[in-house]
N, CA and C atoms as a LAMMPS dump frame, in Angstrom:
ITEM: TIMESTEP
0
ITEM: NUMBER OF ATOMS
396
ITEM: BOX BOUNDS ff ff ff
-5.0000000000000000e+02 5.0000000000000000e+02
-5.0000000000000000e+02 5.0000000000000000e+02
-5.0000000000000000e+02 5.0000000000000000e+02
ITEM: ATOMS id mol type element x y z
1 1 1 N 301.449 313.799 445.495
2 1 2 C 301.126 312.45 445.838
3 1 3 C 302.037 311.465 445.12
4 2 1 N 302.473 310.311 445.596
5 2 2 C 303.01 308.81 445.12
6 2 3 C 302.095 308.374 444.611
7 3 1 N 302.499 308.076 443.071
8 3 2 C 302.281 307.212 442.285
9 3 3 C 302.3 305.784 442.206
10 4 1 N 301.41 305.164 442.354
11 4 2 C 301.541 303.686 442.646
12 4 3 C 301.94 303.169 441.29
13 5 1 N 303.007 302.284 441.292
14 5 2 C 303.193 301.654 439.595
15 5 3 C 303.349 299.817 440.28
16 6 1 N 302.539 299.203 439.175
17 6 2 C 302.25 297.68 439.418
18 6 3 C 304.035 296.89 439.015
19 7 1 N 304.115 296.416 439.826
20 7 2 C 305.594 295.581 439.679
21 7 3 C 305.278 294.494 438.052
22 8 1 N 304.095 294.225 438.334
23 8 2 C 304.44 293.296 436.834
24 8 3 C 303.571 294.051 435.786
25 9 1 N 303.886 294.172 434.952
26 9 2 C 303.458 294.624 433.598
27 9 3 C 301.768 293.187 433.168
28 10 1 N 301.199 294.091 433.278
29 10 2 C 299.919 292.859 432.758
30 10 3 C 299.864 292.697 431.381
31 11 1 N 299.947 293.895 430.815
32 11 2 C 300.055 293.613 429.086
33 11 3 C 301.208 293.774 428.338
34 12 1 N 302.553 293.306 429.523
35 12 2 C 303.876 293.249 429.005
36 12 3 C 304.332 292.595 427.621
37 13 1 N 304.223 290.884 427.852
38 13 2 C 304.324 290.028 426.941
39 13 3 C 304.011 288.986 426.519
40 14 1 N 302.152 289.585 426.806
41 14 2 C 301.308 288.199 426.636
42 14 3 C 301.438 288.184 424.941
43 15 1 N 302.108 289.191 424.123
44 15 2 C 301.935 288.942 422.714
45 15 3 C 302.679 288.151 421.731
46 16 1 N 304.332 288.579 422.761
47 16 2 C 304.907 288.202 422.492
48 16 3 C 305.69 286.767 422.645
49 17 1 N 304.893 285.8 423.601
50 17 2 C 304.536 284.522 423.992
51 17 3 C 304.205 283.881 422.574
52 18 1 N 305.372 282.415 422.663
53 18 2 C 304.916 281.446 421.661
54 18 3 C 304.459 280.447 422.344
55 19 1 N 302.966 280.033 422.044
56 19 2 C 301.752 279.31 423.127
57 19 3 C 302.87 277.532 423.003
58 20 1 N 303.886 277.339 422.116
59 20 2 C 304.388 276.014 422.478
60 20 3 C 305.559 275.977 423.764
61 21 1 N 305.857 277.452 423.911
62 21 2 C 306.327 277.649 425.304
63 21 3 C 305.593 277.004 426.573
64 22 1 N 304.9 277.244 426.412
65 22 2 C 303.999 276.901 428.182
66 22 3 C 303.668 275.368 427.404
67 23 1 N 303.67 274.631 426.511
68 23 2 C 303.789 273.253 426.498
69 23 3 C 304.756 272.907 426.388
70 24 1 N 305.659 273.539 426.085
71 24 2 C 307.121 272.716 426.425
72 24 3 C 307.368 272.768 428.215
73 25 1 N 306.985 273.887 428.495
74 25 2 C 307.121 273.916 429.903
75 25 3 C 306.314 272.908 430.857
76 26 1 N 305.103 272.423 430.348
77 26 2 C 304.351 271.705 430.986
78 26 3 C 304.943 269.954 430.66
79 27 1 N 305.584 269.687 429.759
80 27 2 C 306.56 268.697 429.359
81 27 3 C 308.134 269.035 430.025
82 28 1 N 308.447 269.764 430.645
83 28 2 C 309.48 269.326 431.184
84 28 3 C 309.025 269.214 433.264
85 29 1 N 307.794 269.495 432.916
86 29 2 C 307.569 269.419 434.475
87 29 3 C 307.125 268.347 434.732
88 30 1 N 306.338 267.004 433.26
89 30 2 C 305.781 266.404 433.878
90 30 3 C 306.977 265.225 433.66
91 31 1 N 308.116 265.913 433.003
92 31 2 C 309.545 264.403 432.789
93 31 3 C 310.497 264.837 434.041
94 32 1 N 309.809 265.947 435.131
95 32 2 C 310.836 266.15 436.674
96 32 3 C 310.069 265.807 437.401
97 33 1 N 308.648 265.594 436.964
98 33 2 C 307.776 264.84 438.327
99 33 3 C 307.937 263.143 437.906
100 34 1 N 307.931 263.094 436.963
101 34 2 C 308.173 261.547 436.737
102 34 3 C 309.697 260.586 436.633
103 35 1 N 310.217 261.237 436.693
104 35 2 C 312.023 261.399 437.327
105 35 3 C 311.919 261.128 438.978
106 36 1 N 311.309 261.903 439.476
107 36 2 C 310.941 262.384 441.021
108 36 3 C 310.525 260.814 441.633
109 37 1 N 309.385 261.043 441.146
110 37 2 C 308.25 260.125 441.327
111 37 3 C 309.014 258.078 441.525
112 38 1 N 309.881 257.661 440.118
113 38 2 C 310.699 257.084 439.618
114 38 3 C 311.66 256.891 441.18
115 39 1 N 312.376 257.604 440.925
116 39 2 C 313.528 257.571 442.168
117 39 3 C 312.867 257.65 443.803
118 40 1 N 311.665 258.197 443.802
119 40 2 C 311.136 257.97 444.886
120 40 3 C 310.36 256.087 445.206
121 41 1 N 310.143 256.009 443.722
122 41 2 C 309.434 254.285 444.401
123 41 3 C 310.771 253.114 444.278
124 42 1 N 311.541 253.62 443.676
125 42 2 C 313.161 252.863 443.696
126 42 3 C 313.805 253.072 445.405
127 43 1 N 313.825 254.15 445.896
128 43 2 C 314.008 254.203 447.231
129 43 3 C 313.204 253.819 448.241
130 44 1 N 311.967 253.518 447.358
131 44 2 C 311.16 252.834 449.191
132 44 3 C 310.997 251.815 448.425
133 45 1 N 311.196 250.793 447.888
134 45 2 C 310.989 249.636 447.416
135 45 3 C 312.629 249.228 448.273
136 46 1 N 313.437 249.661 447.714
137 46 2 C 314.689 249.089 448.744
138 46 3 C 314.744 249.382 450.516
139 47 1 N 313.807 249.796 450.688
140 47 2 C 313.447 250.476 452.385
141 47 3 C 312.544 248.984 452.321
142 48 1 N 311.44 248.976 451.683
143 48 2 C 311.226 247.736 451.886
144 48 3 C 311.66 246.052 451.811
145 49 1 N 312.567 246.022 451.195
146 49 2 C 313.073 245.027 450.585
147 49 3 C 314.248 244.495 452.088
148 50 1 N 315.22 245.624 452.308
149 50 2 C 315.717 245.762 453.27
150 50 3 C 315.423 245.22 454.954
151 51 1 N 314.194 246.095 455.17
152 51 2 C 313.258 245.887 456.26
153 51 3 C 312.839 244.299 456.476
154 52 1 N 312.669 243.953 455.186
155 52 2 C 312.398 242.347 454.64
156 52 3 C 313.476 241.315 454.791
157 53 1 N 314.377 241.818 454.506
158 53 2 C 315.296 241.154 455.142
159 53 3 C 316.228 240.645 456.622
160 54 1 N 316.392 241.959 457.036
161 54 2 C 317.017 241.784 458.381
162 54 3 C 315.809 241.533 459.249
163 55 1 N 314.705 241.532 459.037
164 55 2 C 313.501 240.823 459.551
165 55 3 C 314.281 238.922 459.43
166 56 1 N 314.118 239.077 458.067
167 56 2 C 314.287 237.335 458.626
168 56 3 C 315.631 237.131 458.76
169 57 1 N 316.517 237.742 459.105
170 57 2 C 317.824 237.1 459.576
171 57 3 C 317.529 237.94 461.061
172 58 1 N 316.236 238.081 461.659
173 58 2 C 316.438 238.368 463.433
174 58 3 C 316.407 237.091 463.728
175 59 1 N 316.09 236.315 463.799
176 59 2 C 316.14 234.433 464.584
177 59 3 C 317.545 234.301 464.819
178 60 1 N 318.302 234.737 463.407
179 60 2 C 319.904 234.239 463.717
180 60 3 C 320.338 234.713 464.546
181 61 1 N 319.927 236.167 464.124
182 61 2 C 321.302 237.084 465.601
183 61 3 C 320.273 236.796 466.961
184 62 1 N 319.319 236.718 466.933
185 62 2 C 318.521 236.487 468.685
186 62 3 C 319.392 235.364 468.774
187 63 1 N 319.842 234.122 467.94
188 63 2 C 320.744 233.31 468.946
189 63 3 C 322.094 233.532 469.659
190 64 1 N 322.414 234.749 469.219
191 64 2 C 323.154 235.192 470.158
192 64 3 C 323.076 235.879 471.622
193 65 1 N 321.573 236.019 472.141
194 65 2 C 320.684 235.642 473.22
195 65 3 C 321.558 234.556 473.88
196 66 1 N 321.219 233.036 473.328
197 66 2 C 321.638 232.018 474.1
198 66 3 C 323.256 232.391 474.032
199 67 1 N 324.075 232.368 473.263
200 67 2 C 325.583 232.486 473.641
201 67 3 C 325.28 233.789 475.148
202 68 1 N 325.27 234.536 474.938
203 68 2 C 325.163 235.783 475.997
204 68 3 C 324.837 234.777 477.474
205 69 1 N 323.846 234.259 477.186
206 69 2 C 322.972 233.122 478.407
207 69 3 C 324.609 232.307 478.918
208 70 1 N 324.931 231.565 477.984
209 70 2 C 325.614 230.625 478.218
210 70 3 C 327.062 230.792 478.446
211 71 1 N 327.558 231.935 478.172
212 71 2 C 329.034 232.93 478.68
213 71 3 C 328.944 233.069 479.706
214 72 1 N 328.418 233.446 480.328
215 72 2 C 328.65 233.464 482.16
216 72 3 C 329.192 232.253 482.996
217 73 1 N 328.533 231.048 482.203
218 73 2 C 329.308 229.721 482.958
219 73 3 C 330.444 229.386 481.988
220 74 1 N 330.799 230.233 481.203
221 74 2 C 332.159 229.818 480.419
222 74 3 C 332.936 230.06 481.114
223 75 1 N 332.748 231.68 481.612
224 75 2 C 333.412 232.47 482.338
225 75 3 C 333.738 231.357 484.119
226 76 1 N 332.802 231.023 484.493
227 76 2 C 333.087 231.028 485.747
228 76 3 C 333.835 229.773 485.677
229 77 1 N 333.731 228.911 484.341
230 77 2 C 334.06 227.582 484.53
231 77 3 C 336.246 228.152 484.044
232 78 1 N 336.418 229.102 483.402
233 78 2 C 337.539 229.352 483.018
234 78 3 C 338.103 230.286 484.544
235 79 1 N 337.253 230.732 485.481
236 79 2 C 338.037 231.48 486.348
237 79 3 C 338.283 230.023 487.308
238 80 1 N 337.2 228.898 487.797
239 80 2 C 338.031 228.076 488.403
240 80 3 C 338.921 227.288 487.611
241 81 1 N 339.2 226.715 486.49
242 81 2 C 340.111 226.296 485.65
243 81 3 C 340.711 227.298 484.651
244 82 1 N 341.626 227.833 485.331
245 82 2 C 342.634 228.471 483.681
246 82 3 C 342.276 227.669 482.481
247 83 1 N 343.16 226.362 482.223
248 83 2 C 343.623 225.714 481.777
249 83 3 C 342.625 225.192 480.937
250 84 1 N 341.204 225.044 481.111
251 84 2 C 340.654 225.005 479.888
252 84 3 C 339.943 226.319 479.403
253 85 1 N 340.592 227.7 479.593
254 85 2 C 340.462 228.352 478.173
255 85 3 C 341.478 228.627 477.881
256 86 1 N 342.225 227.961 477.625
257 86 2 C 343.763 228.233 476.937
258 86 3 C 344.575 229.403 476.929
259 87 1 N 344.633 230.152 478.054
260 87 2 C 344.84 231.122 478.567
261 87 3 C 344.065 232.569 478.372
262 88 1 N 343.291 232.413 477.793
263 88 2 C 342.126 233.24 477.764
264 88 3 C 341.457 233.582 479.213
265 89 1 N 341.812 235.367 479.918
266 89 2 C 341.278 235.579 481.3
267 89 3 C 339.809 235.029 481.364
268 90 1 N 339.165 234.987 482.15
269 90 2 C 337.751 234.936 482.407
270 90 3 C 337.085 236.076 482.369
271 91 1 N 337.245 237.101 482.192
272 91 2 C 336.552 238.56 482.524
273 91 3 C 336.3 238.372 480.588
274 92 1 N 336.824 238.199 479.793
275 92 2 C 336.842 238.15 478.519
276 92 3 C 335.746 237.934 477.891
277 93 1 N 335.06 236.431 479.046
278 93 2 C 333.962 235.695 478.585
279 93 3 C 332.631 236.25 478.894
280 94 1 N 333.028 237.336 480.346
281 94 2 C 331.996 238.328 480.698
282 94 3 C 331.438 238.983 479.647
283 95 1 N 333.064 239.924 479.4
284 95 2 C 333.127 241.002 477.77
285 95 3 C 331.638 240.244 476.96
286 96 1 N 332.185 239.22 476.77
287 96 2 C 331.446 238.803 475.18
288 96 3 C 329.827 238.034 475.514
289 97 1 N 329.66 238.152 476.671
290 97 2 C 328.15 237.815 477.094
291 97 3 C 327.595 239.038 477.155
292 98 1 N 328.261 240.192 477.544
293 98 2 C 327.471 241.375 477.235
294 98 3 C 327.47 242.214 475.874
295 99 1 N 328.553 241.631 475.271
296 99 2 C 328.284 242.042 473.699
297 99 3 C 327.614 241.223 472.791
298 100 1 N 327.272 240.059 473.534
299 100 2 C 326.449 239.192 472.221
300 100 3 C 324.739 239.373 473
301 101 1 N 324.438 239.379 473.913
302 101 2 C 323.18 240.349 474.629
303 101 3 C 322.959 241.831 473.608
304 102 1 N 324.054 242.677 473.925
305 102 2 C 323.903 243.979 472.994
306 102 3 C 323.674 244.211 471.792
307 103 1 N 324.051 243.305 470.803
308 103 2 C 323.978 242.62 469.403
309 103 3 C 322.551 243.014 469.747
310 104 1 N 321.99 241.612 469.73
311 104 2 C 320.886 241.041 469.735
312 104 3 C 319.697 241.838 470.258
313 105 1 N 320.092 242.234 471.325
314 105 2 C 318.832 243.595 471.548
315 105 3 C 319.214 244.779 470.384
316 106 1 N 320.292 244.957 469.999
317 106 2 C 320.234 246.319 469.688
318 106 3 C 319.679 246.488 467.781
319 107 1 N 320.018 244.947 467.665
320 107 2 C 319.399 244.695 466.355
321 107 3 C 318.052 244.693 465.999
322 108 1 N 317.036 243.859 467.222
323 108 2 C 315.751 244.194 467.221
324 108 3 C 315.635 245.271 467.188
325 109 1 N 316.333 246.418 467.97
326 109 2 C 315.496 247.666 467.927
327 109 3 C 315.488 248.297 467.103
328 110 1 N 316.745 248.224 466.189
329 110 2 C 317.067 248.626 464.988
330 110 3 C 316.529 248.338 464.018
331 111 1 N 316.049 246.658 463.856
332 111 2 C 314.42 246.391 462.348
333 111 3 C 313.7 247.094 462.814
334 112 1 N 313.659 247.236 464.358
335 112 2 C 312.077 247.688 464.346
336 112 3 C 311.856 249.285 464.503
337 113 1 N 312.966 250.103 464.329
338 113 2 C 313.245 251.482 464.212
339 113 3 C 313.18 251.891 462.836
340 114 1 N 313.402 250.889 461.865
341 114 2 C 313.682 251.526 460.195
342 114 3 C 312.628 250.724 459.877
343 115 1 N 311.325 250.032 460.53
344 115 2 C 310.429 249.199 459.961
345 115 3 C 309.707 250.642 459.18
346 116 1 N 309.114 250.319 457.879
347 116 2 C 308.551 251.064 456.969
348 116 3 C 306.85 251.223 457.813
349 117 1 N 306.262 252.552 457.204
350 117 2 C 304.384 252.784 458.013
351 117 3 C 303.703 251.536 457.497
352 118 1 N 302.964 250.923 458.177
353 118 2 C 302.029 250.579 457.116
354 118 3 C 302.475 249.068 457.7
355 119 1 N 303.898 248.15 457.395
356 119 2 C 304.163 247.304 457.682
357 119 3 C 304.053 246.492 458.685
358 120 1 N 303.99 245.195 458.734
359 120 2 C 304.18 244.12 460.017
360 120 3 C 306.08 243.672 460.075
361 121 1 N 306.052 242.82 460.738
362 121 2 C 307.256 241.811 460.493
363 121 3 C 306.819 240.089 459.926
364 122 1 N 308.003 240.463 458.205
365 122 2 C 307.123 239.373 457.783
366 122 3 C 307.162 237.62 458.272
367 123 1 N 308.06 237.86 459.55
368 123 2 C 308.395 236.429 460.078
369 123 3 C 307.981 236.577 461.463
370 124 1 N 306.815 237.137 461.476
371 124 2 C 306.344 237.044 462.907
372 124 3 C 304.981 236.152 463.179
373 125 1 N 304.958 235.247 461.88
374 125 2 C 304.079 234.607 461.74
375 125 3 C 304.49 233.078 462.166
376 126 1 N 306.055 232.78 461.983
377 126 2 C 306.873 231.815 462.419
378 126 3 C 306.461 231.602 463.603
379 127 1 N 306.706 232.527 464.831
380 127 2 C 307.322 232.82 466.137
381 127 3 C 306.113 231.907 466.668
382 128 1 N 306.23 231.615 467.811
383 128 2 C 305.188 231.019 469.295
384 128 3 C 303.652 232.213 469.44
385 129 1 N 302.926 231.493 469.075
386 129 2 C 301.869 232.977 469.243
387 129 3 C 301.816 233.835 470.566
388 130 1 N 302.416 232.886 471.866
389 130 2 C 302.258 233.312 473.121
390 130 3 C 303.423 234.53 473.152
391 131 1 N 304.149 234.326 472.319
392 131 2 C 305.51 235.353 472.289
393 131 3 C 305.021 236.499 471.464
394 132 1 N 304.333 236.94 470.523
395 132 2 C 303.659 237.869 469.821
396 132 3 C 303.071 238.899 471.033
């Protein structure tokens, strides 16, 4: 028959254990959880802080909404007059009504993609309530 033998020794080297071992050990676990811990509320404090911010600079870039709005008659006013956009084509003014539209949507989606759990938007208290 096979002999079963136990992989760990039970009365290996409980004797030879100095009992300030397992407190030193319990002191370096609680200066890597508090290290941990530390760098974890430093990183969501700047997740928040962040979030806090490009929150209130959305008003600015949404005014690039109205430029986007208001490029189309730049455009059409430069395709019947060259001459007042200083040689600047008209298709240009298209270009930049759909990139200042793209901005502006793509920024909302973006606060509101990295918005932290738990949070509102803290300038949504500004806005038109009918727009909420």
């Amino acid at each position: 028959m096979i002999e079963e033998q136990a992989i760990v020794d039970v009365n290996g080297r409980s004797e030879e254990r100095n009992p300030l071992f397992r407190l030193l050990r319990y002191v370096a676990r609680a200066l890597v959880a508090l290290a941990r811990g530390s760098v974890r509320g430093v990183l969501h404090g700047i997740w928040h802080l962040a979030h806090y911010l490009l929150c209130l600079l959305r008003p600015v870039v949404d005014v690039l909404m109205l430029g986007g709005v208001i490029m189309p008659v730049v455009a059409f006013v430069a395709f019947v007059k060259p001459q007042a956009a200083n040689g600047i084509p008209f298709w240009v003014f298209l270009l930049m009504a759909v990139g200042f539209v793209g901005v502006s949507m793509g920024y909302s989606k973006f606060v509101d993609w990295i918005q932290p759990p738990g949070t509102e938007d803290p300038a949504a208290r500004y806005r038109r309530p009918d727009w909420r």
